[in-house]
C-alpha positions as CSV (number, residue, x, y, z in Angstrom):
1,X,-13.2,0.7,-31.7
2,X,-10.7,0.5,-34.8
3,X,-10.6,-3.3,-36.1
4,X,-6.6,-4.7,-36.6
5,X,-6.5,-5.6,-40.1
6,X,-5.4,-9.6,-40.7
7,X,-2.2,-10.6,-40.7
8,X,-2.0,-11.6,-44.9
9,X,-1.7,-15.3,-45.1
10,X,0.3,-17.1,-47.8
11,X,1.0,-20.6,-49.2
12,X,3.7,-23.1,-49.1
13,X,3.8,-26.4,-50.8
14,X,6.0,-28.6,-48.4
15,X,7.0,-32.1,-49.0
16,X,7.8,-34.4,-46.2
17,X,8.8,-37.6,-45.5
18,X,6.4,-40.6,-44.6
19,X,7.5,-40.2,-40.6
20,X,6.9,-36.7,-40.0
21,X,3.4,-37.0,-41.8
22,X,2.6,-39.4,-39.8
23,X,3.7,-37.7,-36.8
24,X,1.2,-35.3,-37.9
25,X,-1.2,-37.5,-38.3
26,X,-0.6,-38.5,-34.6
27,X,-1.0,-35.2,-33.3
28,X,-4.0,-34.5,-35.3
29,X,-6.0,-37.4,-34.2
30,X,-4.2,-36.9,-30.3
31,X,-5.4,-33.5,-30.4
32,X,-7.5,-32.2,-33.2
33,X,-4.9,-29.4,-34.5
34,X,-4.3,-29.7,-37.9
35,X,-0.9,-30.8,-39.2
36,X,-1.0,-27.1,-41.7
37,X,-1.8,-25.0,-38.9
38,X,0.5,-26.9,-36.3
39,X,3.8,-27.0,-38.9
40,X,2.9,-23.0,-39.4
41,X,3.2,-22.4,-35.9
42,X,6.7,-23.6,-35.7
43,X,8.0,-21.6,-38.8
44,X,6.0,-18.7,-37.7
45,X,7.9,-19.1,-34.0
46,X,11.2,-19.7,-36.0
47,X,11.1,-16.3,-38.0
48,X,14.2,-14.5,-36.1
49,X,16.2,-17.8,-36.4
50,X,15.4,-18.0,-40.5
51,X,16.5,-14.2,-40.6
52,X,19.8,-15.0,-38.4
53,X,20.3,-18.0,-40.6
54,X,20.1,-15.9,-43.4
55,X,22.1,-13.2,-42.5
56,X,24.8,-15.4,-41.5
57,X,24.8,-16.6,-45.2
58,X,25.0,-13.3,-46.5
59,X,28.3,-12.5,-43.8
60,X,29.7,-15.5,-45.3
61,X,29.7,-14.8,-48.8
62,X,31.1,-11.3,-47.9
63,X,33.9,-12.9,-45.9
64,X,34.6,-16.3,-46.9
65,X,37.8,-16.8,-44.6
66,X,34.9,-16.5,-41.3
67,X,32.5,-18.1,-43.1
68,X,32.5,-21.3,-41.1
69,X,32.6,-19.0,-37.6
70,X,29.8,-17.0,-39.1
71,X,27.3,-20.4,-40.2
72,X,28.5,-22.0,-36.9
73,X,27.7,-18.6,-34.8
74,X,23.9,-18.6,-36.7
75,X,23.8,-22.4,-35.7
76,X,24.1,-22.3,-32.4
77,X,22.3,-19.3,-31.9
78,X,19.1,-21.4,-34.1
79,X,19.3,-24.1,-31.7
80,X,19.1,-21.8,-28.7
81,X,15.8,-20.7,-30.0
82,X,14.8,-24.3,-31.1
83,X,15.7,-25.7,-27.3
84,X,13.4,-22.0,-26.2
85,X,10.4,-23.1,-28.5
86,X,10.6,-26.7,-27.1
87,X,9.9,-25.9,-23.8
88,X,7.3,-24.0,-24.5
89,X,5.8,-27.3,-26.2
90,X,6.2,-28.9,-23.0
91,X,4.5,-26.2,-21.6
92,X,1.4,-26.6,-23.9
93,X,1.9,-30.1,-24.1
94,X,1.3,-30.4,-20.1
95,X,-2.2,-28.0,-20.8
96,X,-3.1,-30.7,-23.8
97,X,-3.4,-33.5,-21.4
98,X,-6.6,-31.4,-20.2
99,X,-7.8,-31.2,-23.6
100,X,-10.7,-33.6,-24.5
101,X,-11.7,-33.9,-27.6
102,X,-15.6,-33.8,-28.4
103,X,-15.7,-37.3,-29.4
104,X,-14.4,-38.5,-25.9
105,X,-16.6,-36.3,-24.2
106,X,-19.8,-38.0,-25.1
């Protein structure tokens, strides 16, 4: 049986406003994921979407008379993924509510 090496792991320093930390906050104590590996999730799900974004940039520095139809294209696209990745959070929001946390169980 050949082993799949890890996926190589970096760092990112973030800083956030008081309300989203303590929306973290919220879900960590709601449902014991952390607020690291919960915000890496999302950016990990978001990867084509930052490449799009990105790409777009890079068209509209090339052509700066589409520039606007090239960063409006990449937005609209971004929040078709976005509206894709939040129903899947209903969908593992709905298998949460069966979640109980260690604590509760006793």
């Amino acid at each position: 049986m050949t082993a799949q090496p890890r996926k190589r792991l970096n760092r990112l320093t973030l800083t956030i406003s008081d309300e989203l930390k303590a929306a973290l906050a919220e879900l960590n104590e709601a449902t014991g994921v952390a607020a690291a590996s919960f915000v890496g999730e999302i950016i990990e799900s978001n990867i084509l979407m930052i490449r799009g974004i990105a790409e777009a940039a890079r068209k509209a520095k090339e052509e700066p008379a589409r520039a606007l139809e090239l960063m409006q294209r990449a937005m609209f696209e971004a929040l078709h993924d976005v509206s894709e990745v939040q129903l899947e959070l209903i969908d593992e929001q709905s298998k949460l509510r069966t979640f109980t946390r260690k604590e509760d169980a006793k």
